[in-house]
C-alpha positions as CSV (number, residue, x, y, z in Angstrom):
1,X,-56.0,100.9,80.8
2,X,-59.2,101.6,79.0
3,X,-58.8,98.0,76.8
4,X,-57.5,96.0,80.3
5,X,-61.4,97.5,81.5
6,X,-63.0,96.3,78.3
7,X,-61.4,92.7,78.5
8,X,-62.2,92.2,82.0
9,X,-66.3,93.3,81.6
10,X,-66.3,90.1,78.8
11,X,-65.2,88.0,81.2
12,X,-67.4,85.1,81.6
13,X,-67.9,82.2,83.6
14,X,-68.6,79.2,81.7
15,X,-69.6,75.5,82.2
16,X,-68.6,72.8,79.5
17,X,-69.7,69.4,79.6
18,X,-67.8,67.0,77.6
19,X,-64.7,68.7,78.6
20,X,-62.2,66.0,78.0
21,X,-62.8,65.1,74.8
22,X,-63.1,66.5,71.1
23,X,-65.0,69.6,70.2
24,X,-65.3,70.1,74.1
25,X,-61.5,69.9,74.8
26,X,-60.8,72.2,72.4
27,X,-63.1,74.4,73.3
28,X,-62.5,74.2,77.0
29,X,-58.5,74.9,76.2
30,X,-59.0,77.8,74.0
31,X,-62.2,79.9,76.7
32,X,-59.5,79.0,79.4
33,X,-56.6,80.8,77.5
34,X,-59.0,83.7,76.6
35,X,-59.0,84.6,80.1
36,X,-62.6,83.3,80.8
37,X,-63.5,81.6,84.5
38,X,-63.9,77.6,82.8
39,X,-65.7,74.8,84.8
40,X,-65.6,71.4,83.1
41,X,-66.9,68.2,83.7
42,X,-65.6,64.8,81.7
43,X,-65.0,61.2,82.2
44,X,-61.4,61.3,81.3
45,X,-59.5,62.1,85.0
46,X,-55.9,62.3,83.4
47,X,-57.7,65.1,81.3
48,X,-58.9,66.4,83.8
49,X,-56.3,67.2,85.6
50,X,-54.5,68.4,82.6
51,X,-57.1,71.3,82.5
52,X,-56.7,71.9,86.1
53,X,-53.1,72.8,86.2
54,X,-54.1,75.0,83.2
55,X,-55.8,76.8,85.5
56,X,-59.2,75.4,84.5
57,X,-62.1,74.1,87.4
58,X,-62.4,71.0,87.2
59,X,-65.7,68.7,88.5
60,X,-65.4,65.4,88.5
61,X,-69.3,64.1,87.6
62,X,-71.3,61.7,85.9
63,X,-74.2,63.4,84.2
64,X,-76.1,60.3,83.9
65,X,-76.5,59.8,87.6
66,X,-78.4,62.4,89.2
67,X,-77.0,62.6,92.5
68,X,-73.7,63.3,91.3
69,X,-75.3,66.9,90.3
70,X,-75.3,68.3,94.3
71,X,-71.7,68.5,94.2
72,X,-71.4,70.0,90.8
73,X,-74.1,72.3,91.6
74,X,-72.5,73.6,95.1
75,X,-69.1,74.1,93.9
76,X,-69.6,75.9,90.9
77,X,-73.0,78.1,91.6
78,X,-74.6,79.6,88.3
79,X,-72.1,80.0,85.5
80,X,-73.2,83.3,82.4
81,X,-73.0,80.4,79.9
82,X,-73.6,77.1,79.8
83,X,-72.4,74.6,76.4
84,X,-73.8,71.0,76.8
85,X,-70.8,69.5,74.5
86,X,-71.1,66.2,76.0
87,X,-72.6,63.5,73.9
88,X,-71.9,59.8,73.0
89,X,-73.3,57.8,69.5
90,X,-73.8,54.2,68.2
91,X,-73.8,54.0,64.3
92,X,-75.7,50.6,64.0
93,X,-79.2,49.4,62.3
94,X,-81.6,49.7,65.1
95,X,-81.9,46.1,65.1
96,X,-78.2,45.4,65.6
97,X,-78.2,48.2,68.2
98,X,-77.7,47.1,72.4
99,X,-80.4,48.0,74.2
100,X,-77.8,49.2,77.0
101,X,-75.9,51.8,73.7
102,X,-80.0,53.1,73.2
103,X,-80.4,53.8,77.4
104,X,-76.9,55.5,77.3
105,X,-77.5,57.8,74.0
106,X,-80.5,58.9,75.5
107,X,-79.3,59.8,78.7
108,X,-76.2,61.8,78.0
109,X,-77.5,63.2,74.9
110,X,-80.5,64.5,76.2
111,X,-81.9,63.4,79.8
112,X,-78.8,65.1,81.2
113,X,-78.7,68.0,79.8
114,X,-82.2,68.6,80.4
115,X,-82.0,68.4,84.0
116,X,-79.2,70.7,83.8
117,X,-80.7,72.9,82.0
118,X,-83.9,73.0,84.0
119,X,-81.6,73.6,87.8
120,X,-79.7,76.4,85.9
121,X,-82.4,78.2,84.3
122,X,-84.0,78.2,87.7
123,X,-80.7,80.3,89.0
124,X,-80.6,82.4,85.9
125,X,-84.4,83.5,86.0
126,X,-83.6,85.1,89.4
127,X,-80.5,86.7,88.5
128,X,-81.9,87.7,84.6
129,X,-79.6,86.5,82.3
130,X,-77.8,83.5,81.2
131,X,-77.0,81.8,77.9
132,X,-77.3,78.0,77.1
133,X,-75.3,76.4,73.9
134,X,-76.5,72.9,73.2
135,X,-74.1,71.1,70.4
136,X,-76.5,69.4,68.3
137,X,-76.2,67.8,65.3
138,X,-77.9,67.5,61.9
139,X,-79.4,64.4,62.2
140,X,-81.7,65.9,64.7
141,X,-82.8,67.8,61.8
142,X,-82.4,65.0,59.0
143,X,-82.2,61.5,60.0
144,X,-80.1,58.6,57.8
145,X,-79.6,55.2,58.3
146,X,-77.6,53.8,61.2
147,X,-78.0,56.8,63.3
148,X,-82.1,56.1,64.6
149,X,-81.5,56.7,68.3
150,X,-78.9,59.0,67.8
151,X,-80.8,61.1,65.3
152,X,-84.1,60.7,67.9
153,X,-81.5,62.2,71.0
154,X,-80.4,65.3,69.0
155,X,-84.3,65.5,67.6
156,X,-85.1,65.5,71.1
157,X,-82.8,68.0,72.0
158,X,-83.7,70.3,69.3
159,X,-87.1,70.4,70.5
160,X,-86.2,70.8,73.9
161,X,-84.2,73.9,73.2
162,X,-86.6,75.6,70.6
163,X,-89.3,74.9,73.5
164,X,-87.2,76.8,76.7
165,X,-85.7,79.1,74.4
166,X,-89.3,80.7,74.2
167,X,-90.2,80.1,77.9
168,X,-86.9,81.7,78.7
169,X,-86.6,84.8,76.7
170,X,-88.3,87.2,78.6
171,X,-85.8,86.8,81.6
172,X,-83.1,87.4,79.4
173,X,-81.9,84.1,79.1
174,X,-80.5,83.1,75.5
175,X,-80.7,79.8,74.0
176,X,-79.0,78.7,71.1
177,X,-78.5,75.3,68.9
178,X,-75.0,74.3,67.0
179,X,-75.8,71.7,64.4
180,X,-72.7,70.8,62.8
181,X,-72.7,67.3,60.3
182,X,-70.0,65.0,60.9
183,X,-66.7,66.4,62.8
184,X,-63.0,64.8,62.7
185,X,-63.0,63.9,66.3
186,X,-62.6,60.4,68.1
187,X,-66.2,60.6,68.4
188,X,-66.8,59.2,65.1
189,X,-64.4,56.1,66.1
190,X,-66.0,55.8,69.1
191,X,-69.4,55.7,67.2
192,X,-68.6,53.9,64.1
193,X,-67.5,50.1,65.3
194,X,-67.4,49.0,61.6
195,X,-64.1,51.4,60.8
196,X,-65.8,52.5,57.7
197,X,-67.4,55.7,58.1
198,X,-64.2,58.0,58.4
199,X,-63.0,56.9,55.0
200,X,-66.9,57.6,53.5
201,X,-67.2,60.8,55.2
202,X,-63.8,62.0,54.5
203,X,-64.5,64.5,52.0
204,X,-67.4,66.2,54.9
205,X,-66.0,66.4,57.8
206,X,-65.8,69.2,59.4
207,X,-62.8,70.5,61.2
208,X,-63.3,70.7,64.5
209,X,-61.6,74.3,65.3
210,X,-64.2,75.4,62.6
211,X,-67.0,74.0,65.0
212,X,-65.1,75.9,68.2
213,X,-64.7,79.2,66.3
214,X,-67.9,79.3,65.8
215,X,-69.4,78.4,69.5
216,X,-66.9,81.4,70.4
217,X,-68.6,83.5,68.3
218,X,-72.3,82.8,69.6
219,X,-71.0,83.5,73.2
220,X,-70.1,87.0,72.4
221,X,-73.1,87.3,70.1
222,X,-76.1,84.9,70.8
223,X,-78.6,83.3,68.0
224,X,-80.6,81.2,67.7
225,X,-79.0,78.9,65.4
226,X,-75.6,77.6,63.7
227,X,-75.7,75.0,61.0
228,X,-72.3,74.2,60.1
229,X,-71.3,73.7,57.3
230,X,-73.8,76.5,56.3
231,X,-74.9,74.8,53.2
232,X,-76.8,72.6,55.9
233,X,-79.4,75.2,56.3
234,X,-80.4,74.1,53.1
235,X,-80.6,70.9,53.8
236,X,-82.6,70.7,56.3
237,X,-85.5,73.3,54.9
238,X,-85.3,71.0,51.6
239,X,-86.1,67.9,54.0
240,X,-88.9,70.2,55.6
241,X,-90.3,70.4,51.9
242,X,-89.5,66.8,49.8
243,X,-88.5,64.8,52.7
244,X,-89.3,61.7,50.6
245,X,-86.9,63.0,47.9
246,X,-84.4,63.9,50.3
247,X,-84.4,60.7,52.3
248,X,-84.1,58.8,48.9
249,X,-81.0,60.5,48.2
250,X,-79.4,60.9,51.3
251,X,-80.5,57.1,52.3
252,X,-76.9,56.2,51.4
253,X,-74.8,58.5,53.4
254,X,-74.7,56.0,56.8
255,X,-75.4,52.7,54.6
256,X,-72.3,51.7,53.6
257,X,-71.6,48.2,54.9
């Protein structure tokens, strides 16, 4: 009885965005079997309704248009936690890039979530509490080749959480950043229209139940940050230091043709 009482007072209700898909799939699958209360939006609606005869809640919305957010908003009132997994990437030269791929990266990857973020936080200030995951990436912390609007988006959203996480602390509202490098998800297909990337990257990529495991473990026990792998960390504060040394190495990593 006494653990039945225990799992029930973890019990959380959480909202995923880029539900049907990769890391957020995953992710949504494995919260919903955990017992926890799972709202998910995606673009995929076979997916979709996959996860809602498993029991998950299903919205059907696109998160670039804002009117779609009334009917997310009203059917799913204020979730404990909040992971912004959706996100979409172009691997190009900025100069080979379509303007139309630039407008999109920027609004799923970061006008989106930001407006989110700001109607939720609104909900959680009154209640006083609330915990926002935002899935990252490394390039908002070091930037290579072939990934200029994509690194700027996750920049952007790196800044935008570091910013609210202070604003939001003192109503007890948690904000946290996973920055994972490259994971072995369609993404990268999606992203990479040359076919070349997975075969360069094979030997760092990340597996993407490592990346899950790890947002599980920041619901249960909030930071502020996960780089993943954790030798990232490193990367990153060596960029803050030498960045011209560290962009001279890593100028290769995206470049290959």
């Amino acid at each position: 009885m006494r653990k039945a009482f225990c799992y029930m007072t973890m019990r959380k209700k959480i909202f995923i965005t880029g539900a049907t898909s990769g890391v957020g799939l995953i992710l949504t699958k494995r919260l919903n079997m955990d017992g926890h209360e799972v709202w998910a939006t995606g673009r995929n609606l076979e997916v979709l309704d996959e996860l809602n005869r498993l029991g998950v809640h299903p919205i059907q919305a696109d998160l670039t248009e804002e009117q779609s957010y009334s009917k997310l908003f009203h059917e799913m009132g204020t979730p404990d936690t909040i992971i912004h997994c959706a996100g979409v990437g172009t691997f190009a030269y900025l100069t080979d890039l379509e303007e139309k791929d630039m407008i999109q990266m920027m609004n799923v990857n970061v006008t989106a979530p930001m407006l989110l973020t700001k109607h939720f936080a609104e909900k959680m200030k009154k209640r006083g509490s609330g915990h926002f995951i935002f899935i990252a990436s490394q390039a908002g912390k070091v930037a290579t080749p072939k990934a200029s609007v994509y690194a700027a988006s996750k920049h952007a959203i790196l800044g935008f959480a570091n910013a609210i996480r202070m604003e939001l602390r003192e109503f007890g509202i948690q904000v946290t950043t996973i920055n994972p490098g490259p994971i072995d998800t369609p993404f990268l297909d999606l992203a990479d229209r040359t076919g070349t990337y997975r075969g360069k990257l094979s030997k760092h990529l990340l597996h993407p139940q490592k990346v899950v495991a790890s947002i599980i473990r920041t619901i249960d026990h909030p930071v502020r940050e996960v780089d993943l792998p954790s030798y990232m960390s490193l990367t990153s504060k060596l960029y803050a230091v030498f960045p011209k040394s560290v962009e001279t190495l890593g100028k290769g990593f995206f470049n290959k043709k």
